[in-house]
N, C-alpha and C positions, 0 to 999 in steps of 0.2 A: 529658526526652527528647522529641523530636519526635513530635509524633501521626502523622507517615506513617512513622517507623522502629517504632510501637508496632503501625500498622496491617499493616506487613507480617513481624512477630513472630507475630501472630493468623493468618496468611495462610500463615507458612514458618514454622512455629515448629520445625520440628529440623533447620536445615540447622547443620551443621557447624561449631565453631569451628576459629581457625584463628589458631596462637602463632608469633612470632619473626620476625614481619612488619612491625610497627610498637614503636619506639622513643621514647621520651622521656629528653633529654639532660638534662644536670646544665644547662644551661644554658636549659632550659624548649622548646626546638626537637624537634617532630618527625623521627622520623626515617621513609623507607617504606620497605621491601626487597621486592624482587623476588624473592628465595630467603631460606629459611630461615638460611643459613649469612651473610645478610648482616651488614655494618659500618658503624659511621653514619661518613657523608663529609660535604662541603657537597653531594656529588651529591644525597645522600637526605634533603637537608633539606626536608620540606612548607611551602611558602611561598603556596600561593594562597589568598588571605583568604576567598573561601569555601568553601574544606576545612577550615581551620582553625577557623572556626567551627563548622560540622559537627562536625567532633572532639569539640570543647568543649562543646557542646550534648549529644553522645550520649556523655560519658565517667562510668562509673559501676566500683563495687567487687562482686563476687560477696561471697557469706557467707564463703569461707576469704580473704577481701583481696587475692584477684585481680583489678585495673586492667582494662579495659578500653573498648571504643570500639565501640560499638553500629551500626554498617553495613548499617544495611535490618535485614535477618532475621539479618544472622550477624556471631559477636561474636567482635573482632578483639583478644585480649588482649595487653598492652601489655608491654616490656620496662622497667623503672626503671633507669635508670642510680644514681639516686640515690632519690626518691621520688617518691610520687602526681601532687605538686604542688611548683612552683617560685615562691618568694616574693620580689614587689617591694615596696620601697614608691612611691608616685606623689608627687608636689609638695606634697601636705600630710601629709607620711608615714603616709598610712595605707596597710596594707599589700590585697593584690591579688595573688592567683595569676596565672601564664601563660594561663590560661581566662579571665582578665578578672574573675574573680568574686571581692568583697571578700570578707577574712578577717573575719567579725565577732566570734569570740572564740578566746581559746587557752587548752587545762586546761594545758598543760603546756611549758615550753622545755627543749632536750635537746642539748646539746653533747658532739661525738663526738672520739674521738682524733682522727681525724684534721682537729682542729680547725674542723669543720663544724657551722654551726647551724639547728636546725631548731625549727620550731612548728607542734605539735601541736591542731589547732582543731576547730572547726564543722562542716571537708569533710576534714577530714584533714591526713595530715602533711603538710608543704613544707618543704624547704629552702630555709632562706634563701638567695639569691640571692650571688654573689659578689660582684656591682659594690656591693650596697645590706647587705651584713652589716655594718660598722665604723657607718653611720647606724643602724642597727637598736639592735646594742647601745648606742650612743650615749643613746638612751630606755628601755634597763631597767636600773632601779638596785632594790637591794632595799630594804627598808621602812627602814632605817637611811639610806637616800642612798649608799650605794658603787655605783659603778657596775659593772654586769657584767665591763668588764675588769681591773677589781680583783681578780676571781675566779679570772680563768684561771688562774692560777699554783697554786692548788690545786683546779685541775680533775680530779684524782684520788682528792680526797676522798671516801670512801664517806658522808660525810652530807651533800652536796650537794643531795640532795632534803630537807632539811630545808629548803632556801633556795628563798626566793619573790621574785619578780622581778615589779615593778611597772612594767609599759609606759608610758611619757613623752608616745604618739605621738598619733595620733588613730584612730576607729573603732573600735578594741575597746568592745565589751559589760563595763557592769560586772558583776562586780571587773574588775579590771584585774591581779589578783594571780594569781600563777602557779608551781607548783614550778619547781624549775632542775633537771633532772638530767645526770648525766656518764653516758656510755656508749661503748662499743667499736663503731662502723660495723659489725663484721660481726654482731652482735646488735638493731640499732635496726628490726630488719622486723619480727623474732617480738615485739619490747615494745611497738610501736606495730601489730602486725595485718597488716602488708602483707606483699606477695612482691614482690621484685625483678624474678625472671624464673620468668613462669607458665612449667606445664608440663602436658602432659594426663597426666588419672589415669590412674595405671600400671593 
């Protein structure tokens, strides 16, 4: 976090937060709203590289898994469209969040009905990205050599967390080993910690 957003915490330490203003798409793009009741457009995409930096500098989790983005003194909690963090891989496939910040390890990979993969790391979850998920699974195969789309087909299996899934790619921290579990998208926030869409305590 930035030392003048820490310096002016100590300065305004109770201003007010403030939910349903800021968005993060399935596709790693901010979104800003001007009203609460807002919807992400290309209108409300944030595009100027030194906000976006800003963001990503001052984006941290509270103790109950609420997202947020740290603005001076007042903390702007984030809506997920999907999760915390959206995962690429770059030219030597190692993987990197939309914050720019490298994955350096995963406890866990977690494939949802709705055929969405994500990994569970170091900063937290990310969903893998759409353009770079088919490259991704491409490098986890399990300890035997099957590769991960070997697997889909009984991705309803209830012992799929028995299965461990060894990334191909590059930058992960050894091991390199990793459960694989199956799960339902409308349960992947409460197993992995996060909320979707903060809300203030009632």
């Amino acid at each position: 976090m930035d030392k003048l957003v820490h310096a002016a915490l100590k300065k305004w330490p109770n201003v007010p937060a403030i939910y349903n203003r800021l968005h993060l798409s399935a596709r790693g793009q901010w979104h800003l709203f001007d009203s609460d009741h807002g919807k992400p457009t290309p209108d409300t995409v944030v595009s100027s590289s030194t906000m976006l930096q800003f963001i990503s500098r001052n984006y941290a989790a509270d103790e109950q898994g609420n997202w947020y983005f740290q603005n001076g003194p007042q903390r702007v909690y984030v809506q997920l469209e999907k999760a915390p963090y959206i995962a690429y891989l770059d030219h030597e496939t190692r993987l990197h969040t939309h914050t720019q910040q490298p994955i350096a390890s995963v406890s866990s990979w977690w494939l949802t009905d709705l055929g969405e993969l994500y990994a569970n790391g170091n900063l937290g979850t990310a969903l893998v990205s759409s353009q770079d998920v088919e490259q991704v699974c491409a490098n986890l195969h399990t300890g035997d050599g099957r590769n991960i789309l070997e697997l889909l087909p009984i991705k309803h299996n209830e012992h799929l967390s028995a299965t461990h899934l060894l990334w191909g790619g590059k930058g992960l921290d050894f091991p390199r080993s990793a459960p694989f579990c199956f799960t339902l998208d409308s349960k992947l926030p409460q197993q992995l910690a996060f909320t979707r869409y903060p809300c203030p305590a009632a």
